[in-house]
N, C-alpha and C positions, 0 to 999 in steps of 0.2 A: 341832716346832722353834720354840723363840722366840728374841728379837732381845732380846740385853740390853745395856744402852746406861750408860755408868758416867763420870760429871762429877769428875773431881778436881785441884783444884791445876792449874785450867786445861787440864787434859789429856782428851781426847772419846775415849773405848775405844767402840769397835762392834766389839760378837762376834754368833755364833754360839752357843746353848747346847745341845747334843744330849747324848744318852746317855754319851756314849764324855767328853765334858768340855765344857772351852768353846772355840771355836775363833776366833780372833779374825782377822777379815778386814780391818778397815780401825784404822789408826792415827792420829790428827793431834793435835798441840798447836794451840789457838787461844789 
């Protein structure tokens, strides 16, 4: 399992990326 981490237009996505897809655990705009 890896931790994929994605910057855009100020917005911070923290997933999950497993088999089955990506699963996204946490949300925040900074």
């Amino acid at each position: 399992m890896t931790i994929k981490i994605q910057k855009e237009r100020g917005e911070k996505d923290v997933g999950f990326k497993t088999k089955m897809g990506s699963l996204v655990v946490s949300h925040q705009k900074v």
